[in-house]
ZABAGU-899115 format. One record per residue (C-alpha): residue in three letters; x, y, z; residue number from 1. Coordinates in nm, 3 decimals. Example, Ala and Ser with C-alpha at 12.3 -4.5 7.8 and 13.67 -1.06 7.14 Angstrom:
2
NODE    aa        c1        c2        c3     i
NODE   ala     1.230    -0.450     0.780     1
NODE   ser     1.367    -0.106     0.714     2
//
This chain:
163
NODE    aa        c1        c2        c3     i
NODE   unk    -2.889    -5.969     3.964     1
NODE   unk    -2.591    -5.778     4.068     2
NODE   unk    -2.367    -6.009     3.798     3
NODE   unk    -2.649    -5.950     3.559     4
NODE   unk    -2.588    -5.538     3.596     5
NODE   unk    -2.228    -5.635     3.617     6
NODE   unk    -2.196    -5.797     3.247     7
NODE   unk    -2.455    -5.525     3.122     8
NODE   unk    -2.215    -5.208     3.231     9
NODE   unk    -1.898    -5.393     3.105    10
NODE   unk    -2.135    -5.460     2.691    11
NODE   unk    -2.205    -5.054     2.762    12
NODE   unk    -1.835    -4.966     2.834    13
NODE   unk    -1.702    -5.214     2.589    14
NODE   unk    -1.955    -5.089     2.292    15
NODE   unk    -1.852    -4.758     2.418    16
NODE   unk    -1.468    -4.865     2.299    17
NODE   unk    -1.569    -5.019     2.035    18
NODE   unk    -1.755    -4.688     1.845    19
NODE   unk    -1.469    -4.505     1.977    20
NODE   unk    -1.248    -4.734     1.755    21
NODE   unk    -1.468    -4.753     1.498    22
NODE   unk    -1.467    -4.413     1.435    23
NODE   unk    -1.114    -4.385     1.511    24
NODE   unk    -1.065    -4.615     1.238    25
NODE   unk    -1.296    -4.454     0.967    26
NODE   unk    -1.122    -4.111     1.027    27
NODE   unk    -0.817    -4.244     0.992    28
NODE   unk    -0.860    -4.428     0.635    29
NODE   unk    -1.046    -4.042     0.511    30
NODE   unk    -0.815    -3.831     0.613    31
NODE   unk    -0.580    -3.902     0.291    32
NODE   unk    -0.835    -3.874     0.094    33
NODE   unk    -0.885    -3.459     0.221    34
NODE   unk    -0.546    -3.405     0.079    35
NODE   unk    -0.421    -3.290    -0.228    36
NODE   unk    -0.252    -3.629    -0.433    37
NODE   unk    -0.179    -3.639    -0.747    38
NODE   unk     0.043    -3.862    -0.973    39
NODE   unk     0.117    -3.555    -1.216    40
NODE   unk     0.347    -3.282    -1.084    41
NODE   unk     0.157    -3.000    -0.906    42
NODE   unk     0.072    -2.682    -1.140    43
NODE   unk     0.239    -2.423    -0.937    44
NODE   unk     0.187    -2.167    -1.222    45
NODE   unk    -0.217    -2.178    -1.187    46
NODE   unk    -0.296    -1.854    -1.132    47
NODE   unk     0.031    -1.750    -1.300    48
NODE   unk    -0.115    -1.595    -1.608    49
NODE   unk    -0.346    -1.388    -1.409    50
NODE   unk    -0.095    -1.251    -1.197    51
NODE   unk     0.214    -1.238    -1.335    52
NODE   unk     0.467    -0.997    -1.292    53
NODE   unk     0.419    -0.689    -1.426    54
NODE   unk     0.747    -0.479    -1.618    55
NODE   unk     0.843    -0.163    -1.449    56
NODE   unk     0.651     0.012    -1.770    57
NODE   unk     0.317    -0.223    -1.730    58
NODE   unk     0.327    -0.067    -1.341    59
NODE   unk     0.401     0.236    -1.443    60
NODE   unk     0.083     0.272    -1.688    61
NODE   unk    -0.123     0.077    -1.483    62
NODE   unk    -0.049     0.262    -1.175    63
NODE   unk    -0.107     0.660    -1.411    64
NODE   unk    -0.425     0.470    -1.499    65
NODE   unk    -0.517     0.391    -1.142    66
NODE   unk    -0.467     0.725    -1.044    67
NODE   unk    -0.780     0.824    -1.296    68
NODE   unk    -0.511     1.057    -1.513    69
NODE   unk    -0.698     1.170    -1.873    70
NODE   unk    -0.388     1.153    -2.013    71
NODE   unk    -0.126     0.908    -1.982    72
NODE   unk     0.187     0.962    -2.232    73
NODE   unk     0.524     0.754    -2.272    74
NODE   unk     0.826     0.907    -2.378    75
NODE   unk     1.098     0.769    -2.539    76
NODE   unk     1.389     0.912    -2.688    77
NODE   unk     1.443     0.796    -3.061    78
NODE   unk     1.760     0.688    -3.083    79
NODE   unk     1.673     0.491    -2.738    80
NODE   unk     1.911     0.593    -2.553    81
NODE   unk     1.851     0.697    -2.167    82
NODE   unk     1.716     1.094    -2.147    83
NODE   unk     1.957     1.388    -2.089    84
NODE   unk     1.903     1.693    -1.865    85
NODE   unk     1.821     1.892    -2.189    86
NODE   unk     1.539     1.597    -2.299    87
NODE   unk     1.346     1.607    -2.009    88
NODE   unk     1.350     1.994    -2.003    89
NODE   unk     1.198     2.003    -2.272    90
NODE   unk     0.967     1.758    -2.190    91
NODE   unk     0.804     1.959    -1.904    92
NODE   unk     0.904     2.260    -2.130    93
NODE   unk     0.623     2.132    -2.418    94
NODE   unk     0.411     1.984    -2.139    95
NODE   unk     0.101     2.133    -2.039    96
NODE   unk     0.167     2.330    -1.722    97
NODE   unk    -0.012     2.160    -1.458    98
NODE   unk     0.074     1.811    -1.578    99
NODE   unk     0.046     1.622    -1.233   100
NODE   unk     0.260     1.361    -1.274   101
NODE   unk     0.661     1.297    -1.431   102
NODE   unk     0.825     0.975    -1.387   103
NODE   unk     1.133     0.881    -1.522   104
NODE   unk     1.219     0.452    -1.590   105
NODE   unk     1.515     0.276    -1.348   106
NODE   unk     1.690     0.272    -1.682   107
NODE   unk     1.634     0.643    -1.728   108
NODE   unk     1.519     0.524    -2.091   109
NODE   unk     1.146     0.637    -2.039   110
NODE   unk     0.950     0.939    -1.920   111
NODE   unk     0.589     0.913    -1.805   112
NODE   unk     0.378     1.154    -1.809   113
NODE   unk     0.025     1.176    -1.639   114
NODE   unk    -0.205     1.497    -1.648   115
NODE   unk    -0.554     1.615    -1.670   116
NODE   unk    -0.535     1.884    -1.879   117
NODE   unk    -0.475     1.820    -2.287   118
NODE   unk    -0.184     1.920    -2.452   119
NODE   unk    -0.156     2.202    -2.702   120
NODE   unk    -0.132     2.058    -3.053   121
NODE   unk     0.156     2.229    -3.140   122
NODE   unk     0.380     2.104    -2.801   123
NODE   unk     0.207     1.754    -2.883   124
NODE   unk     0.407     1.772    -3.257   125
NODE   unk     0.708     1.906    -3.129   126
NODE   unk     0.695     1.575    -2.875   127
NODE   unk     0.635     1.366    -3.146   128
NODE   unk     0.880     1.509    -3.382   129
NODE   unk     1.191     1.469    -3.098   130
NODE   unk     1.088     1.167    -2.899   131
NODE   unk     0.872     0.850    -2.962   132
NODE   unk     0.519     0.901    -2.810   133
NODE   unk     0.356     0.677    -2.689   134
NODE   unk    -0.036     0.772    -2.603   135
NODE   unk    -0.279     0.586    -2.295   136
NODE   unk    -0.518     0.828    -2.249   137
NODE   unk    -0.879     0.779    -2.208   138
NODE   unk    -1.054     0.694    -2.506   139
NODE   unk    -1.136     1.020    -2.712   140
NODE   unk    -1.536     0.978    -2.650   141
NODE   unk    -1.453     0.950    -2.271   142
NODE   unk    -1.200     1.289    -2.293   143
NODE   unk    -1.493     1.426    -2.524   144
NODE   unk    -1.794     1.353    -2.229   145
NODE   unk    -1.509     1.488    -1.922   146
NODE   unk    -1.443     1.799    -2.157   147
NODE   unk    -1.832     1.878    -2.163   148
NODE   unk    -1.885     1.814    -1.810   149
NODE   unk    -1.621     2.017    -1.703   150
NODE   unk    -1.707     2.338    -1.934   151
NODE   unk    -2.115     2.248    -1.773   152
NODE   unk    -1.967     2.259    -1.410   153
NODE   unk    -1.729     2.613    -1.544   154
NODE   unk    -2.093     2.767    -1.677   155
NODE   unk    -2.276     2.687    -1.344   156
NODE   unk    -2.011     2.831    -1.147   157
NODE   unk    -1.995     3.157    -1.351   158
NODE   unk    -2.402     3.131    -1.316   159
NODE   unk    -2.330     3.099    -0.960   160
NODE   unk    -2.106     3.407    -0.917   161
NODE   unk    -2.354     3.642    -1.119   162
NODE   unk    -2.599     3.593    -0.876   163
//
């Protein structure tokens, strides 16, 4: 009896090895197959068109966009050269007054320009008539619906003050 048990515990421990192995074993010939292989080179410019680098001037008008400005304006001068003291004077000089936001290129070749208030029609074609303009503003139906909503919110506040 006691050989019997004997032979029994040493099947149990050695069936015990053996799954161990066995699934040892299987592991082992999967795990390649988890990994990335591939006979062709590896596409490390996926996502590349998604994300690609953005010029200083893409950043730039993304980043005036980002920042919810109604109007966005490039500036360049015509003979594209990089801006004097004189050209961005008068710049800010034919600028609406509370533009927010002036910032000049690295190669001191463009002027941004990001406000919420329009400019006058007549600094607008002096702009145009001394520099290259170029316009990213809101869409004119969007400028159109923030224009009405703004003189709406201007009436209830006089309303307001009445009272």
């Amino acid at each position: 009896m006691k050989i019997c048990l004997q032979k029994m515990k040493m099947k149990k421990i050695h069936l015990l090895h053996l799954n161990k192995l066995t699934i040892l074993f299987v592991l082992c010939a999967l795990f390649p197959a988890c990994t990335y292989r591939s006979f062709d080179e590896p596409n490390s410019n996926a996502n590349s068109n998604s994300t690609k680098e953005l010029t200083e001037f893409e950043r730039e008008i993304k980043s005036l966009k980002t920042a919810d400005f109604d109007y966005i304006f490039a500036f360049k001068r015509k003979d594209g050269e990089a801006f004097t003291s004189e050209d961005k004077k008068f710049i800010k000089d034919n600028s609406h007054y509370a533009t927010n936001r002036f910032t000049l290129a690295k190669d001191e070749k463009t002027i941004f320009a990001g406000s919420n208030f329009e400019f006058s029609e007549d600094n607008m074609k002096a702009l145009r008539e001394r520099f290259e303009v170029e316009d990213y503003s809101k869409p004119p139906e969007v400028l159109e619906k923030i224009k009405k909503e703004k003189e709406a919110a201007e009436a209830k506040a006089k309303e307001k003050k009445k009272e």
